[in-house]
N, C-alpha and C positions, 0 to 999 in steps of 0.2 A: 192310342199312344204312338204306334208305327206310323200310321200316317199324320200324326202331328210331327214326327222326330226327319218322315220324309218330305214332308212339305216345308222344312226347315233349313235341310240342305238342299233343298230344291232351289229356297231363295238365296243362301246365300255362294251356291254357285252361280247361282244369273248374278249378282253382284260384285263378285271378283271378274265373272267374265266382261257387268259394263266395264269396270275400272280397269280391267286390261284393255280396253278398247279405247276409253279414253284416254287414256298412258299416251304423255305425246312419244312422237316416232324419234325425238331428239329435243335439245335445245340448240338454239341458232344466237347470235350475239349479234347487236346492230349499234354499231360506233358512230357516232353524232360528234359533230364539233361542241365545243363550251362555252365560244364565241360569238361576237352578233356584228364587229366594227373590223369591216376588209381593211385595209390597207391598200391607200391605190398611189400614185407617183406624186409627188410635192407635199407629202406630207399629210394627204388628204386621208378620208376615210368612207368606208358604204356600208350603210347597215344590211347585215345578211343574215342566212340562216340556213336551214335548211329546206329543198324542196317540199313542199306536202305528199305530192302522189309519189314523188320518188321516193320517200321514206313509207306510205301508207300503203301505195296499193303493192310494193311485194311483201309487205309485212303482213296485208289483209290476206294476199296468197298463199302464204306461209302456215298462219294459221289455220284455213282451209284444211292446206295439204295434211296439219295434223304437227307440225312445228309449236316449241313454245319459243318466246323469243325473252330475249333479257337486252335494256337499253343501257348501253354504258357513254359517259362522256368522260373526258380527262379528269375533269372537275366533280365530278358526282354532282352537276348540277340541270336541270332541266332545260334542254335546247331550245331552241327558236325557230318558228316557220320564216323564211323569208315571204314577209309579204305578197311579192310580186307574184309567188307559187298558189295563193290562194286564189286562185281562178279556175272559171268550168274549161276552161279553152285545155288544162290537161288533165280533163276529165273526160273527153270525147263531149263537149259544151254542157254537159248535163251537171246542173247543179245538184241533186238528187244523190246523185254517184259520187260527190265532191264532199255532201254533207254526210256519207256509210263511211266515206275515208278517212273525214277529220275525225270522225265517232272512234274509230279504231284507233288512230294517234292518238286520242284523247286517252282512252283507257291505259295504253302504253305505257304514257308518260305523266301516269299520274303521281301524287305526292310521296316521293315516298320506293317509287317504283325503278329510280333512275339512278345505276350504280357507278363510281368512280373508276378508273381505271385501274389504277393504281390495289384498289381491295379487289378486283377482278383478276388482277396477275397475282397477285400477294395468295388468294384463294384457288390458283390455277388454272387456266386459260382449258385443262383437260376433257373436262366436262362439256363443251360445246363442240356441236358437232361442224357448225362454219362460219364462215363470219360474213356480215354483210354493211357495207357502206353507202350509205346515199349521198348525192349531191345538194347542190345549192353550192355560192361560192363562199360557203364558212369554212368548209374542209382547208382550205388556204390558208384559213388562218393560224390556225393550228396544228392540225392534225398532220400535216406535212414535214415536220421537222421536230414531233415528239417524240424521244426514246421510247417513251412507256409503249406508242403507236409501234415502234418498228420490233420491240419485244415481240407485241402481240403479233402481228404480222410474220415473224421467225417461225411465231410456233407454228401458224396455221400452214405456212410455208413446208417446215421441215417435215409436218404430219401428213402432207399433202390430203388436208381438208378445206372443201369448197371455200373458195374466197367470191364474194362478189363486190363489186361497185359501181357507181354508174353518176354518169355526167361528170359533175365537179369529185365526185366520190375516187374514183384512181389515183388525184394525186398525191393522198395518204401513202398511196405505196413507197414515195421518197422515203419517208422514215425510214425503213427497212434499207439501211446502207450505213456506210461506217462515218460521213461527217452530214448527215441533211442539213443542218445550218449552213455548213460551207457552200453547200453545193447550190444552195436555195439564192445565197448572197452572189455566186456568181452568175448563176443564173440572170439574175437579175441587172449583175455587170454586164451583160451579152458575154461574158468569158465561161461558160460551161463547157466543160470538152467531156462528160463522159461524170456516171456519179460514182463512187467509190464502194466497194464491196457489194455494188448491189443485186438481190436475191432474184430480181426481176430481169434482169441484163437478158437480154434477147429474147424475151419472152411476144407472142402475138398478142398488142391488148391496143385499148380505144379510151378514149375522153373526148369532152365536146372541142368539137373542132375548132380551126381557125377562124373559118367563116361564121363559123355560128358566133363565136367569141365578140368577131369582130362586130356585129349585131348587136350583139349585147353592150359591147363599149359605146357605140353609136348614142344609147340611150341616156349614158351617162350625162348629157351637157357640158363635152369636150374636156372631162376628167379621163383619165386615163389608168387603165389595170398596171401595174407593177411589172408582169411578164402575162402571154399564154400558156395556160396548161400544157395544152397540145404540144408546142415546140420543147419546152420541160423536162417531159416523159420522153421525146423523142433523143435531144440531148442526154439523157440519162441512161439511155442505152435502150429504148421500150423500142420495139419493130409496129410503129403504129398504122393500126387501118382505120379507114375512115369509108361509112356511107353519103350519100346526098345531104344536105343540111333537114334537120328537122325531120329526118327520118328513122325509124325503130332500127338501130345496131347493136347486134352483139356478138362478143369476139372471148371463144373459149379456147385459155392456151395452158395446158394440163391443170391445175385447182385454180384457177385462175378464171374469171368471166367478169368482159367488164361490159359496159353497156353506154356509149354517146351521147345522148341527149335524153331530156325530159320522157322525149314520147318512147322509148325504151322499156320501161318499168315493168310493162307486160310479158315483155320474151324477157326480158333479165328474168323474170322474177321463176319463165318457165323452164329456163336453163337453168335454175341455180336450184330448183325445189329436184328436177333430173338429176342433178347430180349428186345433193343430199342423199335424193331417193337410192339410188346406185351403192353410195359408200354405205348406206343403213343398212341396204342388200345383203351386203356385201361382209359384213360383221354375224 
C-alpha cells in the first residue's frame, strides 16, 4: 500500500512538473491586416497581404523560444498571404524550409483561431506579454489609421512591453497619434509636416526603404503607390535608419524593434524573443 500510495505521487509530481514545463513563458499577440485590395494613385488597386516568412518564421521562433501566440485582425477575419511572399527565394531558396513555415501559419490561422480586435481590447490587451506585426503591403491598408490599432499600441507603448514589426509592418505605428486619417491624407498631399500626439516622435526605428520601394513599384506596370513608407515614418517625426537594400536590419529603440525588409525575420525575430526573454526575467 506505501509503495502504491508512493508510486502515486511519484507520478503525479513528474506530471505537474511536465505541465510547468510546458507552461508557455508568456503570450505574444500578432496583428495582421483584414485586407487584401492596396490602394495605389488613380484610383487603382493591388492585391496584397501578408508576407509568409515575415509572419512564419518569427512566429515558428516564437514558439520554439516557448511563446504561445494569439492572431488578431481588425475584423476577426482570417488574413491573406500575399502571393508574391510564397517563394523559396525567402526561405534561404529552400523549398523544404518554406513548406515547416507555411505548416506553422497554417495551424495559426486556422478556423476559428483568428480573433477580432475589437474582443481583444474589450477582453484586455493585459494578458499579452508583446506585440508583433509583420509586413507585406496590407498593413497600408488598414492598420495605419485604425483607432482600435493605436489603442492597442498605447497600451504596449505605456507598459513599455516589446513591440516588434518589420518591413511594411511599422507603419501601423501611425495609428498611435491623435488624427492618423489626417495625417495619412496629407501625407499623401505631399503637405505632412510632422504627425500629431504621436507616441513614436523621435524614437530610432526602420521600414523598407526607398530603394527597395522603389523596386517594388518598378514591378507594378507603371502603376504607382499612393505615398512611401519610409518618407511617412520619417515625416511623422520616426529618426529613421536604414541598411544596404535587401539586407537583414534591425533597429531597437527602447520597447520598440523594427526590422526593413523581408530578409529580416531572423534577427527581428532574435531581438524580439531577447527582449520578451528580459522582461519574463525580469517579473
Amino acid at each position: 500500500m506505501k509503495k502504491t500510495l508512493k508510486a502515486l505521487l511519484a507520478s503525479l509530481l513528474l506530471a505537474t512538473s511536465a505541465a510547468a514545463s510546458a507552461a508557455p513563458k508568456g503570450e505574444v499577440l500578432v496583428l495582421l491586416s483584414s485586407e487584401t485590395a492596396l490602394p495605389l494613385k488613380e484610383g487603382k488597386t493591388l492585391t496584397s497581404g501578408y508576407y509568409l516568412n515575415e509572419l512564419g518564421v518569427p512566429a515558428a521562433a516564437l514558439l520554439d523560444a516557448g511563446y504561445a501566440l494569439t492572431i488578431v485582425t481588425p475584423k476577426g477575419n482570417r488574413p491573406q498571404a500575399d502571393r508574391g511572399s510564397v517563394d523559396p527565394k525567402y526561405f534561404g531558396g529552400s523549398k523544404q524550409e518554406m513548406g515547416r513555415i507555411a505548416a506553422v501559419v497554417d495551424g495559426l490561422l486556422a478556423t476559428g483561431e483568428v480573433k477580432s480586435l475589437k474582443a481583444v481590447l474589450k477582453a484586455g490587451p493585459e494578458r499579452y506579454a508583446g506585440l508583433f506585426i509583420p509586413g507585406g503591403h496590407a498593413p497600408l491598408i488598414d492598420l495605419a489609421t485604425a483607432p482600435e490599432v493605436g489603442t492597442l499600441l498605447r497600451h504596449f507603448h505605456d507598459s513599455q512591453k516589446p513591440t516588434a514589426a518589420i518591413c511594411h509592418g511599422p507603419i501601423a505605428l501611425l495609428a498611435a497619434q491623435g488624427d492618423p486619417n489626417g495625417f495619412e491624407q496629407a501625407v499623401i498631399a505631399g503637405k505632412a509636416d510632422g504627425a500629431r500626439e504621436w507616441i513614436y516622435d523621435g524614437y530610432r526605428m526602420t521600414i523598407f526603404s526607398d530603394e527597395e520601394e522603389a523596386v517594388f513599384e518598378g514591378s507594378l506596370k507603371g502603376d504607382k503607390l499612393r505615398y512611401y513608407p519610409a518618407q511617412a515614418m520619417a515625416q511623422a517625426g520616426g529618426k529613421m535608419q536604414f541598411v544596404a537594400p535587401w539586407q537583414p536590419g534591425v533597429v531597437i529603440d527602447r520597447e520598440l524593434i523594427t526590422g526593413q525588409n523581408p530578409f529580416s525575420d531572423r534577427a527581428l525575430a532574435s531581438a524580439f524573443i531577447a527582449a520578451l526573454d528580459q522582461q519574463q526575467g525580469a517579473r
